[in-house]
C-alpha positions in Angstrom: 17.6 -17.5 23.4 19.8 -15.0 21.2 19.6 -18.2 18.2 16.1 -18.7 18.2 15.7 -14.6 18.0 17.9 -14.6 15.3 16.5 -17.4 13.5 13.3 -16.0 13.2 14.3 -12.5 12.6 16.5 -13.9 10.1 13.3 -16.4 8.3 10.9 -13.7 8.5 12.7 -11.2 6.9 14.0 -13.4 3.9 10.1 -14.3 3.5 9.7 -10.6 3.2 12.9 -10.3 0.8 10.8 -12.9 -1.7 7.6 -11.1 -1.6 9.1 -7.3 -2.0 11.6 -6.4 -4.1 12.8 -3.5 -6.5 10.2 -4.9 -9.5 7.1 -4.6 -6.6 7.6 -0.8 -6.5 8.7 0.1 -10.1 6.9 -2.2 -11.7 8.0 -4.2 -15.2 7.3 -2.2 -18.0 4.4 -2.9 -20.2 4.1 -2.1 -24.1 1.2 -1.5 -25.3 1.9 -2.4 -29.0 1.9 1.4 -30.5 4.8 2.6 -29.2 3.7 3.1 -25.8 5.8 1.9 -22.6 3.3 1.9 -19.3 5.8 1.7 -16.0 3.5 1.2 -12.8 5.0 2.9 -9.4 3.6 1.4 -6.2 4.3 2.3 -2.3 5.3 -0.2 0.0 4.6 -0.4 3.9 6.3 -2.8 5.9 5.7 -3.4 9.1 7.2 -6.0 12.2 7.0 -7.0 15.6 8.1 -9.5 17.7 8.7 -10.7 21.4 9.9 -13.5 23.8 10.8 -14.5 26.7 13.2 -16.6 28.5 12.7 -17.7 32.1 11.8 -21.0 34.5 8.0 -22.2 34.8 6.8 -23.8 38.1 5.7 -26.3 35.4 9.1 -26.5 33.5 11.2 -30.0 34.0 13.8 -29.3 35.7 15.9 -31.4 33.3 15.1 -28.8 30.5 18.0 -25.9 30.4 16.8 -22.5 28.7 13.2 -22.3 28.2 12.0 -19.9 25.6 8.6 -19.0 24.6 8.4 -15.7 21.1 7.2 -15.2 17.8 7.2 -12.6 15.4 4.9 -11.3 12.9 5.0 -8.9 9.5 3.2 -7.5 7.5 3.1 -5.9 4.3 0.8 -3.4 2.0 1.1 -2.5 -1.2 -0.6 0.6 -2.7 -0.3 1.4 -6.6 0.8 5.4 -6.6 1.0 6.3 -10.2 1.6 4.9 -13.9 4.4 6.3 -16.2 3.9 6.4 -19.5 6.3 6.6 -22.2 5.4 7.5 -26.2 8.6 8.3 -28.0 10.0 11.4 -26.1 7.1 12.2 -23.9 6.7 10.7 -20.9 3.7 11.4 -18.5 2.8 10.5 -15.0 -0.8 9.2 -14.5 -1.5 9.4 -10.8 -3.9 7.0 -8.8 -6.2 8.4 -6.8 -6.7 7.0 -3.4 -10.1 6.0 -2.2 -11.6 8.0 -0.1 -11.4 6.8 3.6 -13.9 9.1 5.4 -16.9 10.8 5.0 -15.6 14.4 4.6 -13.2 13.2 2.3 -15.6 11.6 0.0 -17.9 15.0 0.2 -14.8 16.8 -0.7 -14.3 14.8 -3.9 -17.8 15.1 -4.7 -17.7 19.0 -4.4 -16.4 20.0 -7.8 -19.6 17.6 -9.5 -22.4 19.0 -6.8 -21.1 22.9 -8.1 -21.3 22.2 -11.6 -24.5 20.2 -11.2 -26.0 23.2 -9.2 -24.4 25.7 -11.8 -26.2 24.2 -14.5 -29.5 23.3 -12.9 -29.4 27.6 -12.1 -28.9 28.2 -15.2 -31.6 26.4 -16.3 -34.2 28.0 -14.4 -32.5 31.4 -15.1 -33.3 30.6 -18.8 -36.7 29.2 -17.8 -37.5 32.3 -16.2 -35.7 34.8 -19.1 -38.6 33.1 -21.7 
């Protein structure tokens, strides 16, 4: 049982290896043609679970020594964070924001455009009213 564990641990996580590495979270560096280096930055879950077991079936042969029955499963997400960019000396961070995943957190972003919406739609009638 212990080899085929360690077989597929060992498959899995080279399958993983190929598909993350240190170039999937600080990305290549891009130029831009004026100077300008652009570095994306991207966060990595990883995430892994497996299971097995090793025991005699009523309808096992009886011939057949050790059966075993697992699997194992990963998975991987990959979330761009921020871009660096570089001109000359400077270099800036340009973050991404994430999308919004609920209702309260899309009114939240919305907030700052509703007040100055409001703001100016008062002022207009204030200056309405003033003439």
């Amino acid at each position: 049982m212990n080899n085929n564990i360690s077989e597929m641990l060992t498959s899995s996580m080279e399958k993983l290896q190929r598909v993350v590495d240190v170039n999937t979270i600080i990305g290549k560096p891009i130029n831009v043609g004026d100077g300008t280096t652009i570095i994306p930055i991207s966060k990595v879950h990883i995430g892994m679970g497996g299971g097995g077991s090793d025991f005699a079936t009523k309808n096992a042969l009886s011939a057949k020594k050790d059966p075993f029955g697992g699997g194992i499963g990963a998975g991987v997400n990959i979330n761009p964070v921020a871009f660096l960019i570089i001109k000359g000396d400077s270099v800036r961070m340009l973050p991404v924001a994430e999308p919004a995943s609920s209702t309260i957190d899309r009114v939240v972003e919305q907030a700052p455009d509703l007040l100055d919406k409001l703001a100016d739609f008062l002022d207009s009638r204030k200056t309405k009213d003033e003439a």
